[in-house]
Every structure is written in C-alpha cells, then in structure tokens.
N, C-alpha and C positions, 0 to 999 in steps of 0.2 A: 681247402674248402671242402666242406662234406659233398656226395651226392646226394642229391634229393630224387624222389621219385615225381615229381612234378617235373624234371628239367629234360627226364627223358620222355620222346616222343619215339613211340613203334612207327614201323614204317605202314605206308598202305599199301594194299593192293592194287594194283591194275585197273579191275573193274570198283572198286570202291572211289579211286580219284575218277574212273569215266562220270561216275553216277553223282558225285559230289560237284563236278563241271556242269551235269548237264542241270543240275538242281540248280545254282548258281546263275546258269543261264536262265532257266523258268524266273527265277526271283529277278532279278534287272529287267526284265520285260513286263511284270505284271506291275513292276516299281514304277518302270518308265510310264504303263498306262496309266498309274495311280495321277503321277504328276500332271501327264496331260490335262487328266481331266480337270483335277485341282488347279489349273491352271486357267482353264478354261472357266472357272466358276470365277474369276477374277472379279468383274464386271457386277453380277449378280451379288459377289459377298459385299463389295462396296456398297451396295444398294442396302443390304440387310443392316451392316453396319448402321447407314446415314437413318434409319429405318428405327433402330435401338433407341440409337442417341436423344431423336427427335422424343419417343416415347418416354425416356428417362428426364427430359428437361418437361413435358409439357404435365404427362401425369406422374411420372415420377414411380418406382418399387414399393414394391411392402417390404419392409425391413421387420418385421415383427408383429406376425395376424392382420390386424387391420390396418397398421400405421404404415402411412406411405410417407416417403420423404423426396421429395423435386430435387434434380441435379441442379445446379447454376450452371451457368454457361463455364464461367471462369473454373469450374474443378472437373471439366471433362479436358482428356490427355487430347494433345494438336499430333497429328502425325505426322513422324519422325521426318527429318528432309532427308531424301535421297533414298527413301525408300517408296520404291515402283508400285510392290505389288506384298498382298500378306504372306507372309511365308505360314505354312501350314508342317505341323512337324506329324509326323505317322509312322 
C-alpha cells in the first residue's frame, strides 16, 4: 500500500496541545451555556409553536403575493410520542 501524505500526522508541541485543551475547554462551557439556555426556552417555544399553528389554520400564509391558503386541521404534523422537548440543533 502506498504512503499518502494525508495519513501522516506531525507531532505537536507542548504548548500547542496546552492551547488546543484549553480552547476545547472554553468551547464545552459556552456549549453547555448555549444548551442551558435553549433549554430553558422549552416552555416559551411551545407557546410560539401553539401560537403559529393557530395562525396557519385560522388566517392561514401567503403562498404567493396575495393568495393566502388556510391549513386544515388534518394536514398539520401531531407531535412525535416520546418526545419531551424540541431539540434545537446549532
């Protein structure tokens, strides 16, 4: 099998793995805060959600300048069983 130069990895330095840990550390903490908070809006997106929904069955979108079109009841998605909470992806 040939070498490729993709397969080799130079080694690091000392202080380039300190600086790469402690970057990795900053990133899982500002992650973790992202989630808190997105987690914390649970409550409230439910809300916005129920909030859409109602708007799209009573006046309904523009689909096209002026034409608006009313959802039925029967073609908005039921949410999923077993699922708790929205997952937000970022």
């Amino acid at each position: 099998m040939a070498k490729r130069v993709q397969d080799l990895k130079p080694a690091r330095k000392a202080d380039a793995k300190a600086w790469m840990k402690e970057n990795v550390a900053e990133q899982k903490k500002r992650y973790a805060a992202i989630v808190k908070e997105q987690d914390e809006l649970g409550p409230e997106r439910e809300k916005w959600v129920a909030g859409f929904l109602q708007v799209i069955q009573t006046r309904g979108f523009n689909v096209t300048g002026d034409t608006r079109r009313i959802i039925k009841p029967g073609e908005i998605p039921k949410k999923p069983k077993g699922m708790k909470k929205h997952q937000v992806v970022f």
